[in-house]
C-alpha atoms as one frame of an Amber mdcrd trajectory, in Angstrom:
protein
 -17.014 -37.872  18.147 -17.332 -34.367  19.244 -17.051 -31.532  16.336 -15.946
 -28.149  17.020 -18.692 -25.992  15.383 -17.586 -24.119  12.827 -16.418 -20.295
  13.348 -17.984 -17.872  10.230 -14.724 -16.048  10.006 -14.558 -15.234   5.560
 -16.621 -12.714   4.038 -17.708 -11.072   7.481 -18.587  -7.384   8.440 -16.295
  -7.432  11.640 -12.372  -9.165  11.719 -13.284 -12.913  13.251 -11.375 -15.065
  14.945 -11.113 -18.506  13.249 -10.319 -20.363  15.775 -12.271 -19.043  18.771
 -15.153 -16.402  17.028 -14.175 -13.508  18.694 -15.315 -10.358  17.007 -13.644
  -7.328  16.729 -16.219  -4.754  16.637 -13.674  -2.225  16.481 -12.655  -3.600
  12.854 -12.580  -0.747  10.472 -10.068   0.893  12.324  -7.518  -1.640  11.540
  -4.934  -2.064   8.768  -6.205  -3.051   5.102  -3.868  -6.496   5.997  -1.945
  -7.707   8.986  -1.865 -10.494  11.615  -3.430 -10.400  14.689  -2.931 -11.771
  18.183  -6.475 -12.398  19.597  -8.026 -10.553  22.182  -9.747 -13.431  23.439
  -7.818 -16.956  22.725  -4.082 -15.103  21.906  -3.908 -17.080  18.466  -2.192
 -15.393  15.890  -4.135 -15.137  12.706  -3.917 -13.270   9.395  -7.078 -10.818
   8.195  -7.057  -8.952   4.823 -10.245  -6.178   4.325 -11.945  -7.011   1.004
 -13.821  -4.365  -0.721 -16.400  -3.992  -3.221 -17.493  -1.443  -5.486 -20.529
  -1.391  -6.814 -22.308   1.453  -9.406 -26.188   2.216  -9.706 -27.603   4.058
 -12.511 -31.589   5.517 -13.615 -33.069   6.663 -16.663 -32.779  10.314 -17.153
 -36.349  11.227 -18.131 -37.668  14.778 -19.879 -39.485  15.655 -16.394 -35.664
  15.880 -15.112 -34.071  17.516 -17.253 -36.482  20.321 -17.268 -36.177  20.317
 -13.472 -32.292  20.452 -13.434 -31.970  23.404 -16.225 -34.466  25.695 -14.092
């Protein structure tokens, strides 16, 4: 039996087709959520942009301090 392979369309850096792969390298200037007719294979699908927020920090050290007050 044949098996489609699969399409990595969740978690992706470009909007993906899921049933054909297409990628829309044009992606960030779509809506946060819609549906989409595809370019490629006409399908309608649904997309949603998911975003993550993520914080760094450092040690303040005496070195730095001194620099920033001068």
């Amino acid at each position: 039996m044949n098996r489609m392979p699969e399409i990595d369309h969740t978690f992706t850096t470009e909007i993906v087709c899921p049933y054909c792969g297409y990628k829309y390298r044009d992606s960030c200037e779509f809506a946060d959520d819609d549906e989409e007719d595809c370019a490629e294979c006409g399908k309608t699908f649904k997309f949603v942009r998911e975003v993550s927020v993520t914080y760094s920090t450092e040690k303040i050290t005496i070195d730095s301090q001194k620099r920033k007050k001068s």
